[in-house]
N, C-alpha and C positions, 0 to 999 in steps of 0.2 A: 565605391559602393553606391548602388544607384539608389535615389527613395521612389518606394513606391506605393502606391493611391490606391484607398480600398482593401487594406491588406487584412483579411479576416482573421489572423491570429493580434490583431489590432484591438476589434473587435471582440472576440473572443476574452480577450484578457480586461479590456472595461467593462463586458457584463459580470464575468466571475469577480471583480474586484465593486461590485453593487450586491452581491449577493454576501458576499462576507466583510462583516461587521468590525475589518482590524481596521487601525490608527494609520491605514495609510494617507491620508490626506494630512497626514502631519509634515510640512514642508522637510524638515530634520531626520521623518521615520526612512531609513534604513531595509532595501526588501535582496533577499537573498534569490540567487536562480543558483539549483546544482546544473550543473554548466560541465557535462562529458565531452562538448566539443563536437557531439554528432549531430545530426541534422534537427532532429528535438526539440534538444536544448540549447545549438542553435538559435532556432527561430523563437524560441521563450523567452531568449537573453536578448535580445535586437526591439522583440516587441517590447518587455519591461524596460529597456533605458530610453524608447520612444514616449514610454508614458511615465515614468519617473525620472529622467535625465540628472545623473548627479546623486543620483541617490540607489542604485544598483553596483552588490558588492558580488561576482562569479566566483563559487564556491565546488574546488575541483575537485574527487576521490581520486587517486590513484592506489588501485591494488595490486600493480607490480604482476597480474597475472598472465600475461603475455606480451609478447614483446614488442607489439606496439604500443604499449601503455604510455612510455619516454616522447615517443611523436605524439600520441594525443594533447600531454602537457604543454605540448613546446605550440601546436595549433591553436589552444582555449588560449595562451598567452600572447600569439600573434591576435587573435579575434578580439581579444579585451582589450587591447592595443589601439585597435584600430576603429573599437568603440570608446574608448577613454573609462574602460571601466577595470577597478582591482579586480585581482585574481589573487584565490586563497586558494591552496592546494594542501589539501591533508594526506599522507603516504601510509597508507594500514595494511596491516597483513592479518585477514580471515581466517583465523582456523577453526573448521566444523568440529560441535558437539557432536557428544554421541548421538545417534541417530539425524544427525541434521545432516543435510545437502551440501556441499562444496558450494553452489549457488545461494543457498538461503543463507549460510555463511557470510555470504560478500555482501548478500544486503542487508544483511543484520551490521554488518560494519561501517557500511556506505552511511546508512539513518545517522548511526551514532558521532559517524566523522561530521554530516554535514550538520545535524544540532551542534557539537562542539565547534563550529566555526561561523555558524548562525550568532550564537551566543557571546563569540570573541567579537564580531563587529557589528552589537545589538542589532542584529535583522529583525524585525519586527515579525516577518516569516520566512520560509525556504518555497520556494516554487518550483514543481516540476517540472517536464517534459513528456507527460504518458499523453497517449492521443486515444481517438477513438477506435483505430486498429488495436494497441494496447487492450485497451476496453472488449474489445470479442475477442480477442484471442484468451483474455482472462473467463473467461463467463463460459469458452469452449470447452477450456481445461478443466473447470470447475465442474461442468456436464459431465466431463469423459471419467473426471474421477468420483462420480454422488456424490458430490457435494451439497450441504442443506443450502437456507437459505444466505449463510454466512458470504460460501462460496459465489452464488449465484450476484449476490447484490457488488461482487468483486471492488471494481477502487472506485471511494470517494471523491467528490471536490475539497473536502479538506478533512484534516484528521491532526490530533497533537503527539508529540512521539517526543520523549526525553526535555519532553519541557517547550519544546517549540513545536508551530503552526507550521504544516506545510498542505500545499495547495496543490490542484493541478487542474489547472485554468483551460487548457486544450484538450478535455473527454469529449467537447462535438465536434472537434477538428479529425480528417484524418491525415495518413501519415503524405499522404500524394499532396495533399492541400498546405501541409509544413512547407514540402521540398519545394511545391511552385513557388511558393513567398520567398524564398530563399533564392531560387533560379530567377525570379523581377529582379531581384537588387544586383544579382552577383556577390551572394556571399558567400564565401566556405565555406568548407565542412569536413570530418573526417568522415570517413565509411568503417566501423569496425569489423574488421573480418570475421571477429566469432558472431556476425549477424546471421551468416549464412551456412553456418553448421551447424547441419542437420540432425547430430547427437543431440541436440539439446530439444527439449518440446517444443519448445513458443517458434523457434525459429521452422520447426516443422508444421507445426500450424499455418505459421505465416506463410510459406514457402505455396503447401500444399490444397492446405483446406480452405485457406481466405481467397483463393484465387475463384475455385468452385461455389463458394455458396455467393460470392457476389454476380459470377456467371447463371446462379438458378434463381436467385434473389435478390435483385438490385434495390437498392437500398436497404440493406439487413443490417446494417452498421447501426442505422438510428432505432430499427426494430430492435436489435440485442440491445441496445443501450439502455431501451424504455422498457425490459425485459428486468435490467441490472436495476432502474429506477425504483421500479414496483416491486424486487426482490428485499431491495434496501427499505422501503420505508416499513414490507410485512416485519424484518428483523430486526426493528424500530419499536413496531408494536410490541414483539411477542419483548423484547428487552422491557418497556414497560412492564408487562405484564409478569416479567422474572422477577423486578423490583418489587413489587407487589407484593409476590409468592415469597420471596425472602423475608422482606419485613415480617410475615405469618410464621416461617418456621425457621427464624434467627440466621446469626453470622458467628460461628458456622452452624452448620444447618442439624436441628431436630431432628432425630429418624422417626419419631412417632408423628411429628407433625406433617415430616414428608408424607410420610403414609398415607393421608388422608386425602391429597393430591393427586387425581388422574397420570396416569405413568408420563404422557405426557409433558402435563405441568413438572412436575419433579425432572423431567428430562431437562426440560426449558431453564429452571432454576438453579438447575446443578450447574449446568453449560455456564450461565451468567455469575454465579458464585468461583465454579475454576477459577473461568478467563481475569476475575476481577479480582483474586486472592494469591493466584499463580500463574498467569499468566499462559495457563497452559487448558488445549482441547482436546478430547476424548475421542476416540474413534467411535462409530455403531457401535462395534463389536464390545468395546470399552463398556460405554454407557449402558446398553443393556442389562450387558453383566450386570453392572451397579445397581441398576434400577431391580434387576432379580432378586441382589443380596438384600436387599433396602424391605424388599415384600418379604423373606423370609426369615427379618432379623425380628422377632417375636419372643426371644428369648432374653433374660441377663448376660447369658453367656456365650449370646452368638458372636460369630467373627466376621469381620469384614475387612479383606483387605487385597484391593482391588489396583491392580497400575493401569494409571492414566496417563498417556505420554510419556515423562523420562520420570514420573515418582511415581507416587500410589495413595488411595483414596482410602484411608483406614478408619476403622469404630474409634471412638475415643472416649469411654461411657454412654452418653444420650446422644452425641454427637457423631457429625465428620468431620474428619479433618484430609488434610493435604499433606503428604510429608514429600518432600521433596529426596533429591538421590542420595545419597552420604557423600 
């Protein structure tokens, strides 16, 4: 493998590592990359053992969901090899809730597997592989389906999930600019083939619509990005501004006090009391509702008893509550 000069995922990964405030410069601290073995995470794992050497542990999911999954392992094992870096592989099998995706399954499992092996070999954090094609292809999807601003401000530089920090140091990189860093040195890579099946949305996106609006809009990547920016920091705000609203009308929440809240704010506040008590987000159609029943509970004996996601938002005297599914 050749080294090569000037490598902007170099670059990229010592400003994202000046921007957040973890114990990396602890000689000793320990920094995790999930490591698929695809070109990504690749070039994520090559740059982190350039800038921590000796102190980068590749931490692998296998979901057994298709049949190259076995090669994939067997490549991230040659690639750590020939980096001098461990490889932890966790073997999970996803099975979707009710109403969940086959896909959000697998990365509901993937987070979990790679915090549990974060944690087995004190990573201080897990680092990604999303880029800034990632990046618009998330903020498309979040258009095509009205998405608020939740949607819109799509994936962080960092976020904490089951106890651990994970990053994703490469959102101004795009995916072209990975593979040439990879093609200077002559590194491997796997190609996963469900990249390029079309069943699935993102890979349709990618396929389809990132070809055209970079053909009608060159440079749209940094435009969506700074799109995602100013999405994230309004839903920053208005999060403030729930905290706020809560503190006024309790945990869990007042109906009389709601009341006195522009439907709005109650909207705002509900959404930040779910997400913070249950983990769970309400459709438009959800919330409305709610916010309907909230304006015409005026009585002792009104009812309210509303499904939000996989439970329901019910009266409980002066209050809401959440009741989850049986």
């Amino acid at each position: 493998m050749r080294a090569a000069a000037n490598n902007p995922c170099d670059g990229a990964l010592a400003q994202w590592s000046q921007r957040w405030p973890l114990d990396l410069a602890d000689s000793q601290a320990c920094v995790g990359v999930a490591f698929s073995a695809g070109a990504d995470s690749t070039a994520l794992l090559v740059a982190a053992v350039a800038r921590w050497p000796g102190r980068v542990v590749a931490l692998h999911v296998h979901h057994g969901l298709q049949a190259a999954a076995d090669g994939f392992v067997e490549q991230a094992q040659s690639t750590c090899d020939g980096l001098g870096v461990e490889l932890m592989v966790a073997r999970v099998k996803a099975n979707h809730l009710k109403g969940e995706s086959p896909e959000d399954a697998a990365r509901r499992a993937r987070y979990l597997a790679l915090a549990e092996m974060a944690l087995a070999s004190s990573a201080v954090c897990v680092l990604l592989g999303q880029h800034a094609d990632d990046q618009v292809e998330t903020v498309l999807i979040a258009l095509s389906r009205g998405a608020g601003l939740p949607g819109l401000s799509a994936m962080g530089e960092g976020f904490t999930r089951h106890g651990v920090f994970f990053g994703r140091p490469f959102l101004g990189l795009s995916s072209a600019t990975l593979r040439e860093g990879l093609a200077s040195i002559g590194q491997a890579f796997v190609e996963d083939p469900s990249n390029t099946d079309q069943r699935f949305t993102r890979n349709l996106v990618r396929a389809r619509l990132l070809p055209a609006w970079s053909d009608t809009f060159p440079g749209f990547r940094e435009a969506i990005a700074r799109t995602a920016r100013h999405a994230a920091q309004a839903q920053s705000l208005l999060g403030d501004l729930a905290e706020i609203d809560l503190e006024a009308v309790g945990r869990p929440p007042r109906i009389a006090r709601l009341q006195m809240l522009r439907p709005e704010r109650q909207s705002n506040a509900l959404r930040c009391w779910l997400k913070a008590t249950a983990h769970v987000a309400g459709s438009e159609a959800q919330m409305q509702e709610l916010l309907r029943q909230i304006d015409a509970c005026r009585t002792r004996g009104h009812h309210i008893r509303i499904k939000v996601a996989h439970g329901h938002v019910e009266r409980e005297g002066e209050h809401l509550i959440f009741s989850p599914p049986l």
